[in-house]
Backbone as a printed PyTorch tensor [residue, N CA C, xyz], in Angstrom:
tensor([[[  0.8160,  -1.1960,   0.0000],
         [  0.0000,   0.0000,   0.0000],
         [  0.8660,   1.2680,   0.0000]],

        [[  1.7980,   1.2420,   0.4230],
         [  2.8920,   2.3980,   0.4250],
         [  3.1850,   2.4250,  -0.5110]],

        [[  3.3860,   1.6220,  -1.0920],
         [  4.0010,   2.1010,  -2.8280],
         [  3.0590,   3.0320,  -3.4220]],

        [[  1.7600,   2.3770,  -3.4740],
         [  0.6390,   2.9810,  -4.2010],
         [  1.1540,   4.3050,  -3.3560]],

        [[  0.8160,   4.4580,  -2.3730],
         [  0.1190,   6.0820,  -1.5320],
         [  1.7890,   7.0650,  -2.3150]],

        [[  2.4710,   6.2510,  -2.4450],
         [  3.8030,   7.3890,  -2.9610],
         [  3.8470,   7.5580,  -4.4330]],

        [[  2.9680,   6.6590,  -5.2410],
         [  2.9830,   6.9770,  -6.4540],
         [  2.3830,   8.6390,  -6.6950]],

        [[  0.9750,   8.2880,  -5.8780],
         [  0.5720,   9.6800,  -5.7260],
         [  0.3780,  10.9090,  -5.3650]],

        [[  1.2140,  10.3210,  -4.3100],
         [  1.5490,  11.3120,  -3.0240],
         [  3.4800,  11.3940,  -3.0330]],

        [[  3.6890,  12.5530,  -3.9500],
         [  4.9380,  12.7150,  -3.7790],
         [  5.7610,  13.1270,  -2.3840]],

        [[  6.9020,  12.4150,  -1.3210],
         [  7.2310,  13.2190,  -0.4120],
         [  7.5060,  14.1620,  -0.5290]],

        [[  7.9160,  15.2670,  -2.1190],
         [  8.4350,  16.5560,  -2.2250],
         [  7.9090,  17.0110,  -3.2360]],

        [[  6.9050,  17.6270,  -2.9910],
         [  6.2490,  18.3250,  -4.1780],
         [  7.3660,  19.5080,  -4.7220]],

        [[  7.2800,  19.6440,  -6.2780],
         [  7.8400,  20.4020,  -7.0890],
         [  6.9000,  21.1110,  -7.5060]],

        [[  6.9740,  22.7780,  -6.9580],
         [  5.7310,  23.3350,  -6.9970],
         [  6.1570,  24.3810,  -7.9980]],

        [[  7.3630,  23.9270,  -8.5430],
         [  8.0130,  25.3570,  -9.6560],
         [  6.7190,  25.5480, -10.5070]],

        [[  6.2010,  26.1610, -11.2560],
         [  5.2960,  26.3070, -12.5260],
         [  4.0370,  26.1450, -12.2040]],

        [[  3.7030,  25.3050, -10.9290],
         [  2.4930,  25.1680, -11.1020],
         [  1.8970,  25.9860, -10.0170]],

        [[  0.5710,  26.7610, -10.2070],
         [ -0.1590,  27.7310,  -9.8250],
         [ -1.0220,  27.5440,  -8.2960]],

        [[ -1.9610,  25.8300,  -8.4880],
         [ -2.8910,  25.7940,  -8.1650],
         [ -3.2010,  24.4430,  -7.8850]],

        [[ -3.2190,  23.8730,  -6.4980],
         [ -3.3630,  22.6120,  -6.0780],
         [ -4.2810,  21.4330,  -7.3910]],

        [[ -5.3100,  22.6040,  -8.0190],
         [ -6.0970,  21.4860,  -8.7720],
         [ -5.3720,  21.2060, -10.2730]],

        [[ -4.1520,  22.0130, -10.3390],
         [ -3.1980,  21.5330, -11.2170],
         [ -2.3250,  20.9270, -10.9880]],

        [[ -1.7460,  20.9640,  -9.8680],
         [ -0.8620,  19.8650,  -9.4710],
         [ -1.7660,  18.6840,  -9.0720]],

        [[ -2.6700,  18.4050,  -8.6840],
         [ -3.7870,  17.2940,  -8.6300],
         [ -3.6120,  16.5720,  -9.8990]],

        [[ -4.1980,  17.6220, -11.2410],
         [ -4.2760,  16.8280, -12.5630],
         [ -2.6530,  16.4590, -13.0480]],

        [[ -1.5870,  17.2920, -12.5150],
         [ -0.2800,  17.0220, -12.8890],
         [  0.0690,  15.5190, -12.0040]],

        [[ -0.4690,  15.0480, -11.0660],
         [ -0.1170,  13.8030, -10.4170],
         [ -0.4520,  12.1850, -11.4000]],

        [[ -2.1580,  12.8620, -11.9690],
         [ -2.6850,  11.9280, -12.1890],
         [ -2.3420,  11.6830, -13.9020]],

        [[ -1.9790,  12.5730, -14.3940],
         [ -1.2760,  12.5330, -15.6930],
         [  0.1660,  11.8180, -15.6300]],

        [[  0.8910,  11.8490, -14.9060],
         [  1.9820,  10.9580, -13.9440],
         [  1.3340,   9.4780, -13.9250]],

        [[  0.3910,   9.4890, -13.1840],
         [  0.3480,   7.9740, -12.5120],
         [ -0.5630,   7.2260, -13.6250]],

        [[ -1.2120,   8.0040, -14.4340],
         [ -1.7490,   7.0670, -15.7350],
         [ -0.8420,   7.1100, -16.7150]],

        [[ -0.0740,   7.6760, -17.2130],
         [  1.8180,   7.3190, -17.5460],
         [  1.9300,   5.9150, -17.0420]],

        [[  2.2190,   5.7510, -15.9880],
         [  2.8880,   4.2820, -15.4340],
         [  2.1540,   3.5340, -15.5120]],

        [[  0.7250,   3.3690, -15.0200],
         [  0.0050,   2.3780, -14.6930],
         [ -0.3660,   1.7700, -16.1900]],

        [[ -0.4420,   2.9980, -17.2100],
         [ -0.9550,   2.2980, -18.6840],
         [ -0.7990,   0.9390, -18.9680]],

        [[  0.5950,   0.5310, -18.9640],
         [  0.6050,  -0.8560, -19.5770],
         [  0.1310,  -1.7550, -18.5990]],

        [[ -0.1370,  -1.8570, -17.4200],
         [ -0.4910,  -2.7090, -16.9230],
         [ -2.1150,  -2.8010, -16.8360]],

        [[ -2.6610,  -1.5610, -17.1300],
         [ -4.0090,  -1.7640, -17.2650],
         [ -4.0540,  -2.1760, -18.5850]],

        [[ -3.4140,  -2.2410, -19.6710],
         [ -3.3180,  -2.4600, -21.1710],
         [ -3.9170,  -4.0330, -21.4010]],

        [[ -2.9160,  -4.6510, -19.9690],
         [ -2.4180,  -6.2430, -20.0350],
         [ -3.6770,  -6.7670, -19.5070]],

        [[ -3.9860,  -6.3920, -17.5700],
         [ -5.2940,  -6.5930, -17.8400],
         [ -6.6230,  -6.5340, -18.5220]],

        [[ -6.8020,  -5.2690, -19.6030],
         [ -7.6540,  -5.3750, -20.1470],
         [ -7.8100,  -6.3370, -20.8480]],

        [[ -6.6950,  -7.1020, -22.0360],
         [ -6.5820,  -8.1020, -22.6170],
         [ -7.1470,  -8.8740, -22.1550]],

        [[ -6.6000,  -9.1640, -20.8440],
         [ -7.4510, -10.5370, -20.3820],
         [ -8.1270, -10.6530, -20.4460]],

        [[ -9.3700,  -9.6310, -19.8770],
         [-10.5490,  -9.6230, -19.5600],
         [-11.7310,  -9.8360, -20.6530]],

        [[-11.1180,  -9.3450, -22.0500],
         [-11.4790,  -9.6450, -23.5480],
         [-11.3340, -11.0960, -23.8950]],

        [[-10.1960, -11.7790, -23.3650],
         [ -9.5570, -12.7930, -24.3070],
         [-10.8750, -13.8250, -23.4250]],

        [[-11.5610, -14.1720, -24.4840],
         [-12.5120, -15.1950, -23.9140],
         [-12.0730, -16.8330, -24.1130]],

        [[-10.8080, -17.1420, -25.0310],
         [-10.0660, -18.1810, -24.7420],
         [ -9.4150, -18.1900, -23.3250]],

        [[ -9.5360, -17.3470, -22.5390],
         [ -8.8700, -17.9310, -21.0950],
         [ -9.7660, -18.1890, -20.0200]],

        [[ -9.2480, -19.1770, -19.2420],
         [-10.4920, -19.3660, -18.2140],
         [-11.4890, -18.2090, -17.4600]],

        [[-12.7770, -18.5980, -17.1010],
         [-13.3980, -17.7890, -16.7030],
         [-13.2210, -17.1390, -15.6210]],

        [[-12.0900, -17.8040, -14.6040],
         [-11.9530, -17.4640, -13.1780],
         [-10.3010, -16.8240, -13.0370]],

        [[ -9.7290, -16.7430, -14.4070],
         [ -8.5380, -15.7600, -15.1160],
         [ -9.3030, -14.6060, -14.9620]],

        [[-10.2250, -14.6780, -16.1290],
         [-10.7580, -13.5520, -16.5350],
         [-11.2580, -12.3340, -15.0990]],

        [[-12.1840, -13.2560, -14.2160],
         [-13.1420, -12.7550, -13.1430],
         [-11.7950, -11.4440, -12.3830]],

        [[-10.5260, -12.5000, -12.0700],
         [ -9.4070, -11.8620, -11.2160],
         [ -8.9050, -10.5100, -11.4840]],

        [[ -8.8740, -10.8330, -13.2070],
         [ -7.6070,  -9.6330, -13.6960],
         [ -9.3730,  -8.5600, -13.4900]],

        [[-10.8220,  -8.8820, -13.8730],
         [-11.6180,  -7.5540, -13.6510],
         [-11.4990,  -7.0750, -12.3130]],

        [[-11.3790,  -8.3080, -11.1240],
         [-11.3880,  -7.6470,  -9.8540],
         [ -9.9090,  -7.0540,  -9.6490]],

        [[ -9.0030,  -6.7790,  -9.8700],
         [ -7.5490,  -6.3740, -10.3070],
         [ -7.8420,  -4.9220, -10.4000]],

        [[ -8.6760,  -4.5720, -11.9760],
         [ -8.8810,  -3.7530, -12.2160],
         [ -9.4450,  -2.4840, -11.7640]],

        [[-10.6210,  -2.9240, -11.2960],
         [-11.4510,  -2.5970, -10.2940],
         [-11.0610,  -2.2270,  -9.0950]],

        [[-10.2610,  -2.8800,  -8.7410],
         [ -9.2520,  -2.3960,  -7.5830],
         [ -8.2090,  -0.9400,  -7.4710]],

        [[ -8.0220,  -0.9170,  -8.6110],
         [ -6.7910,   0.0250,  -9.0090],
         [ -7.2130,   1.4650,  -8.4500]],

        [[ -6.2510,   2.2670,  -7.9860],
         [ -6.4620,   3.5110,  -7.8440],
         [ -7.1570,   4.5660,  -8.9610]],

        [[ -7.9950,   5.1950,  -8.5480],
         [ -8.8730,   6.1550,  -9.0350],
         [ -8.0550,   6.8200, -10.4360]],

        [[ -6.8100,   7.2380,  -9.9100],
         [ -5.9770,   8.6810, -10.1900],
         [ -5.3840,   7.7310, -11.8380]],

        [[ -5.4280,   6.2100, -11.3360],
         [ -5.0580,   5.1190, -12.8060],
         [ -6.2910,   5.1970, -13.9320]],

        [[ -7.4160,   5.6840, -13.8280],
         [ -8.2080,   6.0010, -14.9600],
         [ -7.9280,   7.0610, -15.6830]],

        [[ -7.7820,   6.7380, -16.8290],
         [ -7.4290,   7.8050, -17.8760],
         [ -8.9240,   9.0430, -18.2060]],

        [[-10.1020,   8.3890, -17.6920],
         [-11.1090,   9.3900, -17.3320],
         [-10.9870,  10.4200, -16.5560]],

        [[-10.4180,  10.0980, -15.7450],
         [-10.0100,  11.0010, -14.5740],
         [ -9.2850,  12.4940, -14.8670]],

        [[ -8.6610,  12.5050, -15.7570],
         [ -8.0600,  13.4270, -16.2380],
         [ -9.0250,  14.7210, -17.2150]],

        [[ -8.5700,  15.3990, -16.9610],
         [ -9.7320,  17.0620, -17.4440],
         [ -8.4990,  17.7870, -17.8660]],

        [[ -8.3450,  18.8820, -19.0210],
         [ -8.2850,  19.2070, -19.8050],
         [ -8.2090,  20.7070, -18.7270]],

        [[ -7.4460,  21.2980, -17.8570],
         [ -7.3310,  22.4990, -16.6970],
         [ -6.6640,  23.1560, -17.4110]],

        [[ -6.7240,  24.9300, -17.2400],
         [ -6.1000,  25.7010, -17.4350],
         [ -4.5300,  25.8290, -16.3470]],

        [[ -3.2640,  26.0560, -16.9440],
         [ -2.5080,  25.7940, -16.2290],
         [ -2.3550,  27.3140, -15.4500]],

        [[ -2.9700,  28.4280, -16.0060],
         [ -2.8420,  29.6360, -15.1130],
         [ -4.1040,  29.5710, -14.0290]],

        [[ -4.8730,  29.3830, -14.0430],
         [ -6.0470,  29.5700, -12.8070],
         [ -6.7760,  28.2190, -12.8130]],

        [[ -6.3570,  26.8740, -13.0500],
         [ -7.1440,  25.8340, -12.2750],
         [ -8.6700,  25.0240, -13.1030]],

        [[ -9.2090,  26.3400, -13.7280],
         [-10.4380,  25.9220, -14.4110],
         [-10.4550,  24.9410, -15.2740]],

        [[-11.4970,  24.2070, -15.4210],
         [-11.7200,  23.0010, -16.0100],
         [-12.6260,  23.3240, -17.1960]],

        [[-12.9320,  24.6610, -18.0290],
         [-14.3900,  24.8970, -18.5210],
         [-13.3210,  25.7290, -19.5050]],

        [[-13.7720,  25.8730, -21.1200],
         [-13.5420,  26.1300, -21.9480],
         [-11.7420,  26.5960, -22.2420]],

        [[-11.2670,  25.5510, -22.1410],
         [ -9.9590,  25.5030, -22.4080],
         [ -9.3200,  25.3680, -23.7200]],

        [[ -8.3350,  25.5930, -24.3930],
         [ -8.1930,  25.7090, -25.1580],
         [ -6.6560,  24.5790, -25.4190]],

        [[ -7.2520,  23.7540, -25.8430],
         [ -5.7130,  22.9450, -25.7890],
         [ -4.5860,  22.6630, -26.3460]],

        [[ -4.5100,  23.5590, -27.0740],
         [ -3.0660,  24.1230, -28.0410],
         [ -1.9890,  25.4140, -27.5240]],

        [[ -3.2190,  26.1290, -26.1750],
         [ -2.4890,  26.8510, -25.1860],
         [ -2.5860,  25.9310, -23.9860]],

        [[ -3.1900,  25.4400, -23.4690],
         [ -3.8610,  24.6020, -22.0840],
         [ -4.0790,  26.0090, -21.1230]],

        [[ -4.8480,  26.7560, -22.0780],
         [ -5.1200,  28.0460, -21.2380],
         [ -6.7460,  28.4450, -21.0360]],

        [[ -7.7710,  28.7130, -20.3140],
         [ -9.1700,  29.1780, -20.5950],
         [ -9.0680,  30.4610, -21.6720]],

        [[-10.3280,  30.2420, -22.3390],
         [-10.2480,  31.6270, -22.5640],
         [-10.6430,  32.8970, -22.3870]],

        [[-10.5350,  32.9670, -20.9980],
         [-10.3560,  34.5510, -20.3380],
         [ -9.0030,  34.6630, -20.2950]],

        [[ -8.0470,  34.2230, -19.7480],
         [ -6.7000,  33.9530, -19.8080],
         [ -6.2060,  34.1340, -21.2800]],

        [[ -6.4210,  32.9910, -22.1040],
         [ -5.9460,  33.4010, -23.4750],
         [ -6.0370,  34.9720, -24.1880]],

        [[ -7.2420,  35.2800, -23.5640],
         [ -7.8950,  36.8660, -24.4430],
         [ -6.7890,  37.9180, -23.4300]],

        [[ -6.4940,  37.8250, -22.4030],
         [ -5.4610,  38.6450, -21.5230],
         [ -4.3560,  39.0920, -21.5820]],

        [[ -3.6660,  37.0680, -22.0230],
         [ -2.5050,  37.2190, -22.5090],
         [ -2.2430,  37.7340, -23.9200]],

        [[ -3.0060,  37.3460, -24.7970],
         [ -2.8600,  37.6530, -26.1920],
         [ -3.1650,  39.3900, -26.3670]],

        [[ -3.6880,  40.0500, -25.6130],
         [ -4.1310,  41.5690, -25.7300],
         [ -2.4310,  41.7950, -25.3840]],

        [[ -2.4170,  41.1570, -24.2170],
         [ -0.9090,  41.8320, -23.7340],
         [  0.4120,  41.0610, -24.4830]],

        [[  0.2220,  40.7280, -25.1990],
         [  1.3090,  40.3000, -26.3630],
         [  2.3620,  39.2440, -25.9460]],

        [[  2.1210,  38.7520, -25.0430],
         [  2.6290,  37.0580, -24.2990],
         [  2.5760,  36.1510, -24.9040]],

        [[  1.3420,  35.7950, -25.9380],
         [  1.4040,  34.7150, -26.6770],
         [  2.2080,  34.8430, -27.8230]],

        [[  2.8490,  34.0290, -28.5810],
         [  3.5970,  34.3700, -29.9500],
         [  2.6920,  33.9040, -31.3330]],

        [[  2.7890,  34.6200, -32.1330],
         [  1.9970,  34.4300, -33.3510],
         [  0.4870,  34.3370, -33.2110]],

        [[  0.0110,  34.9170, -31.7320],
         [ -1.3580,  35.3610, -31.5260],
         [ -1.9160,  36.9210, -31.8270]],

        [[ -2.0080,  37.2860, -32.5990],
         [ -2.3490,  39.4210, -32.1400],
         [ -4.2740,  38.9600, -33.0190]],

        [[ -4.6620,  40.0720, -32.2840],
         [ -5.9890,  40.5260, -32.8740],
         [ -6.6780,  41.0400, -34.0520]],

        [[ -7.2210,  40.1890, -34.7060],
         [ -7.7950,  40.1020, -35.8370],
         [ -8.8030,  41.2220, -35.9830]],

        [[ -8.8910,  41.8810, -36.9920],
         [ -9.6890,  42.7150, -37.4740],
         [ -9.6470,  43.1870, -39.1200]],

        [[-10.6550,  43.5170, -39.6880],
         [-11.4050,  43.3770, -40.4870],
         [-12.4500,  44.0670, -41.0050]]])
């Protein structure tokens, strides 16, 4: 169980860049579905492969099922990395766009300026 709790629970958070606990939240779990991928990859197989016994199969779902939350690739949302928000992001900046329209007025973004017409 310690292993798990340190996958996600770093003893030293590296808080350079990041703003806002609910980004370092999604920065953990983007981490720990990194690692866990192939092994949920392997169980999934199983659980498909209907050539293997039924009580193979039952284990690797209860396996699965088991796994930490932060190991679903659902889990993960699409946050602005300046203020946290989860709601109209833009993911070629990973910025909202109130943020995007801020920075881009104030000339921060590169090869962004205001269109007119």
């Amino acid at each position: 169980m310690s292993k798990m709790a340190s996958l996600f629970r770093p003893a030293k958070l590296d808080l350079g860049g990041f703003k806002n606990i609910r980004v370092i939240r999604d920065h953990n779990k983007r981490i720990a579905i990194e690692q866990t991928e192939p092994e949920r990859q392997a169980l999934r197989y199983i659980i498909r492969n209907t050539s293997l016994p039924a009580r193979a199969r039952a284990q690797a779902q209860l396996q699965l099922s088991q796994m930490h939350p932060y190991t679903r690739p659902t889990q993960v949302k699409n946050r602005c990395v300046d203020s946290g928000t989860a709601r109209s992001v833009f993911r070629t900046f990973r910025i909202n766009r109130f943020q995007f329209r801020m920075q881009a007025l104030a000339g921060e973004l590169p090869g962004v300026k205001k269109a007119s017409w």
